[in-house]
C-alpha positions in Angstrom: 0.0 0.0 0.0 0.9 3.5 -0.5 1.1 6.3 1.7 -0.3 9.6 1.1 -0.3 13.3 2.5 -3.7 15.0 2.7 -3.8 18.5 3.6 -6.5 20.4 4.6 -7.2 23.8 4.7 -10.5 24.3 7.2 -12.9 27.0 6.5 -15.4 28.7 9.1 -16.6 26.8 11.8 -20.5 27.1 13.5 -22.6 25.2 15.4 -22.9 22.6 12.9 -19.8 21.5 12.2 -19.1 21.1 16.4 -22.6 18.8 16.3 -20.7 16.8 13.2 -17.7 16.5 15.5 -18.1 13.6 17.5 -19.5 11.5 14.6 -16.2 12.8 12.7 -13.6 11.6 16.1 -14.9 8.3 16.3 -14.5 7.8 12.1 -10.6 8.9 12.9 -10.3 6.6 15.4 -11.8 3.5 13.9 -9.5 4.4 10.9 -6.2 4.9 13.1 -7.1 1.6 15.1 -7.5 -0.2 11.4 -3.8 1.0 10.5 -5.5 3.3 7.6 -4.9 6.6 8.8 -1.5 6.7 10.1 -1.3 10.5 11.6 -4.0 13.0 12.2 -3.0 16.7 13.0 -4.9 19.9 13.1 -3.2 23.3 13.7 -3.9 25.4 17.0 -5.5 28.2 14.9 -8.1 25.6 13.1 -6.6 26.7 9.9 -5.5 23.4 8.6 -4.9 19.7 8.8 -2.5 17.0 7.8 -3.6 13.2 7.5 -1.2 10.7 6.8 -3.2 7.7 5.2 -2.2 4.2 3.6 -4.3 3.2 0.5 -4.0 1.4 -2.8 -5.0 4.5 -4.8 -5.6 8.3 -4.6 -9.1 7.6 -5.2 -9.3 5.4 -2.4 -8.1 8.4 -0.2 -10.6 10.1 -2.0 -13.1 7.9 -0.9 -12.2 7.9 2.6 -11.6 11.9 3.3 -15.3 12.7 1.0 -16.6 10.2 3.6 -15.4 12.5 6.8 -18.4 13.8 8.4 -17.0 17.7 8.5 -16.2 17.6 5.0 -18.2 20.5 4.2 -16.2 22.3 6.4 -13.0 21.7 4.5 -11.3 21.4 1.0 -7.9 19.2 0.2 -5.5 18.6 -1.6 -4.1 14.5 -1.6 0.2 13.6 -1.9 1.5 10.5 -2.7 4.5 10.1 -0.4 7.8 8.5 -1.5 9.2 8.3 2.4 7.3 8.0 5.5 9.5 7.8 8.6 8.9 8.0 12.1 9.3 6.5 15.2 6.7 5.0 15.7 7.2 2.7 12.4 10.4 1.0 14.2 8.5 -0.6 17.0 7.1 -3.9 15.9 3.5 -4.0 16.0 1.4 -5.4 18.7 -1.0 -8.2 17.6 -3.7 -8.7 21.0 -4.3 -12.7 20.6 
């Protein structure tokens, strides 16, 4: 699988979109716990985002980020990444029996 780079660039915020939110947290989670998202960042000032996911395609990221719950609230654009390192990568992976 590939990984890519999505970053987003948030637009304004009401009411609605903090209703949307918990709907939206528990997608990122169950996507983080599956391995699919790898890192999920917003910016202090609510300006932006960066996603690091793992996918077969750009469409399948495609798929996945036009699924978010706040994704009125944002537009994107997707990057296929070449290297991915971080620390985290050189732990061996935990497998609960």
């Amino acid at each position: 699988m590939k990984s890519y780079l999505v970053n987003i660039q948030l637009q304004s915020i009401d009411d609605a979109f903090w209703d949307l939110l918990p709907s939206h947290r528990k997608l990122v989670n169950q996507l983080l716990i599956e391995g699919v998202i790898e890192m999920y960042a917003i910016s202090e000032d609510r300006s932006q985002g960066w996603i690091v996911l793992h996918a077969e395609s750009e469409r399948k990221v495609k798929g996945i980020v036009d699924n978010f719950p706040i994704r009125s609230y944002f537009t994107y654009e997707i990057n296929a990444l070449m290297v991915l390192n971080n620390s985290v990568s050189l732990w061996p992976r935990v497998h609960l029996n």
